[in-house]
N, C-alpha and C positions, 0 to 999 in steps of 0.2 A: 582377502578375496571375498566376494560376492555371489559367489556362483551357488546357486541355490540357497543361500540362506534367505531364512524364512525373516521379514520384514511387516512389523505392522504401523501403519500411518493413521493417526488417528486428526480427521480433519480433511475436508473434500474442498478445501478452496487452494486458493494460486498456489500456497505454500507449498500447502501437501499433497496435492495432485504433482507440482512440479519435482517435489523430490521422490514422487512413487513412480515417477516415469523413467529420472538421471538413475534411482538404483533399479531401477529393470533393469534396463538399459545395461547395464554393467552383472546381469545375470542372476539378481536377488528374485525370491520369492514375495512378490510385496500385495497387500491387503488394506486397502484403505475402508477404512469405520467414518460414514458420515453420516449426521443426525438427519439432514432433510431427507425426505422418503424423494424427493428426483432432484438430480442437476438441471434444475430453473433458475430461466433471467432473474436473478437479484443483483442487486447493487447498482450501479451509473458507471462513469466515467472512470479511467484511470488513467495517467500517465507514464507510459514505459519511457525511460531514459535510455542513455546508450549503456550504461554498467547491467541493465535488466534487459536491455534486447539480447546484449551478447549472450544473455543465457540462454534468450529464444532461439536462438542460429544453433549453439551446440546443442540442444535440445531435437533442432530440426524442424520448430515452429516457425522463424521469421518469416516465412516468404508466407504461410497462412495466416498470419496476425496482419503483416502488411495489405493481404487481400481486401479487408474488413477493416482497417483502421486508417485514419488518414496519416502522412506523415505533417509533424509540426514543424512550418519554418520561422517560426518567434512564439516569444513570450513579449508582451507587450503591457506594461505600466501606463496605468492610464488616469487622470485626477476625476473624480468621484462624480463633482460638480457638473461641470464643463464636460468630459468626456475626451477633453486634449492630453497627448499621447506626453504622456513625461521622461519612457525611459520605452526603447526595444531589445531585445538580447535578441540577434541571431541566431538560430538554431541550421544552421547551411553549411553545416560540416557535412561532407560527404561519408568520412569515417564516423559520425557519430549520429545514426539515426534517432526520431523522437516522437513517439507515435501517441495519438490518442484513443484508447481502446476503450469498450464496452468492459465491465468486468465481468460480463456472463460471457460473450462470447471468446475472451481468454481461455473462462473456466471451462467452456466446450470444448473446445480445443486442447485444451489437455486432457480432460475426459478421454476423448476419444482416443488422442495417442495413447495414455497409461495404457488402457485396456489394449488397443492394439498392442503392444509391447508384452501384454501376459498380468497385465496388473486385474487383480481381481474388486470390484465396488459392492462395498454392503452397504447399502443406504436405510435409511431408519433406521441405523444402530446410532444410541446416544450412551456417552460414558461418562460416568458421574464420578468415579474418583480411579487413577491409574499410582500406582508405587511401585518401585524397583525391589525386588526381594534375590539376592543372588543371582543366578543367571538368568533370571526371567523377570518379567514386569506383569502386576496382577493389576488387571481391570474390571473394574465393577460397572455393570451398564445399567442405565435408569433405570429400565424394568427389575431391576437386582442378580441377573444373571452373573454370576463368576467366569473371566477367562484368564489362559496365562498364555501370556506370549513370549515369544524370545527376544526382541528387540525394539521397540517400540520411539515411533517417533511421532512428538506431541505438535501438531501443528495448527490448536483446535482455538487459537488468538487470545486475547488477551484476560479471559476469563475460563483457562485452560486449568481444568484440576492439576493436571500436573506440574504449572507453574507455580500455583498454591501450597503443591505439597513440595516442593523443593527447594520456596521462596516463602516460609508462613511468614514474615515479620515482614513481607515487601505492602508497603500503600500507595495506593494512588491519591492526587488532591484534584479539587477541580479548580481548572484554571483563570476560571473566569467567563469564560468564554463559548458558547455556544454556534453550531453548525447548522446550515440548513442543506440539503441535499435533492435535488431533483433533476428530472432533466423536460426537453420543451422542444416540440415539434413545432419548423417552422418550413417554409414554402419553398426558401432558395437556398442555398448550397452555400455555409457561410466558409469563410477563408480560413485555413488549418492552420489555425494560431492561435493561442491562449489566452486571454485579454484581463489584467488584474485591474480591477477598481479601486482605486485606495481613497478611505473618505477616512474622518474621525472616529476611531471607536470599530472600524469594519472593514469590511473591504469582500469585493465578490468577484470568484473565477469564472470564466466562464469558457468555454471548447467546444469543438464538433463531435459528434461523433459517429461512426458508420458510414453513410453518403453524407455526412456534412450537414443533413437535415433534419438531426436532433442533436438540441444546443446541450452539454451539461452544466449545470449551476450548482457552485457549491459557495457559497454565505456565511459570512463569521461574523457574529456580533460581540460587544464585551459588553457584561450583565454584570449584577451583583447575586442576583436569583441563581440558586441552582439549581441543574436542567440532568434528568437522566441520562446514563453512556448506553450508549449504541444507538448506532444510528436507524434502526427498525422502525422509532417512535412516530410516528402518523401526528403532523400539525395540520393548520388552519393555513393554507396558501395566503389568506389575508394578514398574518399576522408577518409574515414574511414581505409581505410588500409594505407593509407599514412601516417596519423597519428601515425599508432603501427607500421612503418616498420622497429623501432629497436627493435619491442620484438622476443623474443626467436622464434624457426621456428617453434613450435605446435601453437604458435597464429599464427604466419604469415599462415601458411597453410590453418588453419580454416577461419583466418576471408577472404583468396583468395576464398573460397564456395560462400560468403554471395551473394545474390543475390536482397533484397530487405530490405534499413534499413528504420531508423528512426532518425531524429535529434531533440531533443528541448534542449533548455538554461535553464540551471537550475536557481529557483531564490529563495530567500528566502522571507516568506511571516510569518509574524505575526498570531501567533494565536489569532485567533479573542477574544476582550478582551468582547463582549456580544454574546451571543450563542441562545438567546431566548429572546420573546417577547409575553406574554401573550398564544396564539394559534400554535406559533410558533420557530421551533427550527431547529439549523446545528447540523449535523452529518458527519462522517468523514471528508475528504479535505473539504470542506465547513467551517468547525470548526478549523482545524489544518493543514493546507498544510505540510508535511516535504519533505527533502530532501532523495534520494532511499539511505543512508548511513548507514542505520541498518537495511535496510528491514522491517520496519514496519506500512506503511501507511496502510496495506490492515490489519494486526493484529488490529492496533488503533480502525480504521473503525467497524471492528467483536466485540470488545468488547464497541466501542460505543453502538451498535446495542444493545446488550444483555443490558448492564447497563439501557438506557432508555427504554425500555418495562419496566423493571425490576422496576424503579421507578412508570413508569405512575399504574401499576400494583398493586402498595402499598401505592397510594396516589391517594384519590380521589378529588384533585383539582389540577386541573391540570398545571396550573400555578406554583404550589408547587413542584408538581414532574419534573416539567423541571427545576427548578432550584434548586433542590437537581442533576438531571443528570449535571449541569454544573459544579457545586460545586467537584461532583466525578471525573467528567472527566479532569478540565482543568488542576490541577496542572500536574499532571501525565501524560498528551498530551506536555504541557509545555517542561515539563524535556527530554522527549523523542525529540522532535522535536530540542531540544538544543544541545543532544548528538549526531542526527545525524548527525546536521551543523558544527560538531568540529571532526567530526570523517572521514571526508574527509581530513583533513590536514597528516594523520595519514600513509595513501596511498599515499602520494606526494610528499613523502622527497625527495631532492637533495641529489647527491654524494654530501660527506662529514663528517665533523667529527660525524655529531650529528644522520645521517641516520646510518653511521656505528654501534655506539653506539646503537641506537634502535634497530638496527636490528642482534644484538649481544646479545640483552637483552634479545630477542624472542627466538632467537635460546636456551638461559640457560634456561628458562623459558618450550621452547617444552620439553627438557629432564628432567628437574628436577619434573615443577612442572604443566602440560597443563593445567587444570583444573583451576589454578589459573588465568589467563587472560579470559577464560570462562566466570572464576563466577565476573568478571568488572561489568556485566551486567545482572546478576540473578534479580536486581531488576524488570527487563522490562520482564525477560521470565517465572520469575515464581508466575507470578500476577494472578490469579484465577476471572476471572471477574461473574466468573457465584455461587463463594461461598459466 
């Protein structure tokens, strides 16, 4: 049971705003620790799935994410070159909504519910290292303050102390591969669908978002250079266009707008093979770093969230119920975080026999059978975390 127990969440984004809201919600005392001193627009675009809206519905967010978000009815493959459309995947399930959201105004929206609910925000607290010591969890904050709390949940991504300490031998490599990240105001209201660029070596997303009239771009190149992680790092817009200045001239035009990117090196990092420790436990990146290749760090995160309330909820020891949440979670963050690391090579063919080939297979496939490459991946979007 949850009825009053005291709950602290260390970490103000989707994660951990979404599970300080599911365990109100179920009657916990909950306290989230966020290092930024306010809940400001940071970040671009994200893609909610259907496995990560149904959390927004039992949440009682949908119909306010829908207000602000467009719904998507394709993903669309498209040749780099030319700009000719290779493969569509319908997204026109009635039962499975697919939205493109801002990640700040997600992050508002939960803001506002936790707190409505009774959840309390300390903002400018930053915590530099948390351990589980018997029935409490001791936190040390940047400024060197000492706390203990009773239950702690680590949702602070992927460079989370308390990943570190309950995973010291876990490494990340870097992939190869670097991201660019921005987004691009333009005039008309573009059509709510996804649009992937597959060139040699690349490939760039692109979405609406809000009214439709800021595009999001996010950019992958494969380098030999290695490039900083996280995506904070401030580049040169021109270096980003240099990159795509053989695609088609709807990218060249768009990405000549951009005005202000982003760069980080993508790297792959191990999901942590311990999640918990007596008082304490990861949630989202903290637990599962992936790569942005299916869109679903911020889905994982939403149904982290629901799943653990969901356990602590039905198990009154507590120890038990985080490791029933690990139990539920890891295979299936596992699988997920696998397919998205293989699901970049997919966008990256070279001219030649075997990109012709695939992209020959897409094209029989768009007319015969679209639905069929869709459902590749029904296992990740039609997972029900809240039944």
């Amino acid at each position: 049971m949850l009825i009053g127990q005291k709950v602290t969440v260390v970490g103000g984004g989707i994660g951990g705003l979404a599970a300080a809201l599911a365990l109100a919600q179920r009657g916990a005392s909950v306290t989230v620790l966020e290092q930024a001193p306010a809940i400001t627009e940071v970040g671009a675009g994200i893609q909610i799935s259907p496995n990560g809206w149904r959390v927004l519905q039992a949440l009682g967010l949908a119909e306010a994410v829908a207000q602000t978000s467009p719904r998507s009815q394709a993903v669309r493959l498209r040749d780099f070159r030319r700009g000719a459309e290779v493969f569509s995947m319908p997204l026109d399930r009635a039962d499975q909504p697919w939205h493109l959201v801002h990640r700040a105004d997600l992050v508002g929206l939960l803001a506002d519910a936790a707190q409505a609910a009774g959840v309390t925000l300390r903002l400018g607290t930053s915590v530099a290292a948390m351990t589980a010591q018997g029935e409490a969890t001791h936190l040390t904050l940047a400024d060197g303050r000492e706390e203990v709390h009773s239950l702690t949940i680590a949702a602070d991504g992927l460079h989370s102390p308390a990943r570190a300490a309950l995973n010291p031998k876990s490494r990340a490599f870097f992939t190869g591969q670097v991201a660019w990240r921005c987004t691009i105001a333009v005039p008309e209201p573009q059509p709510p669908e996804a649009h992937v660029f597959m060139g040699p070596g690349r490939h760039l997303v692109r979405y609406p978002l809000r009214d439709r009239r800021l595009v999001n771009i996010v950019a992958v190149e494969e380098r030999d250079g290695w490039t900083a992680e996280g995506w904070h790092h401030r580049d040169d817009p021109a270096r980003l266009q240099r990159a795509f200045t053989d695609f088609c001239p709807e990218i060249r035009d768009l990405l000549a707008q951009a005005r202000e990117v982003h760069l980080w090196g993508l790297f792959r990092h191990p999901v942590a093979q311990r999640w918990s420790d007596h008082r304490l436990a990861l949630l989202g990146d903290a637990a599962h770093p992936t790569l942005p290749f299916l869109a679903q760090g911020a889905n994982m995160a939403l149904e982290d969230a629901f799943i653990l309330a969901r356990c602590l909820s039905e198990d009154g020891d507590i120890s038990q119920a985080l490791a029933r949440y690990e139990a539920l979670r890891r295979p299936r963050c596992a699988r997920i975080v696998q397919a998205a690391s293989e699901n970049a090579a997919n966008y990256h063919l070279r001219p030649g026999p075997f990109r012709f080939a695939a992209h020959t297979a897409l094209r029989t496939a768009r007319r015969f059978a679209p639905h069929a490459v869709t459902g590749r991946f029904d296992w990740i979007h039609s997972f029900d975390a809240t039944a």
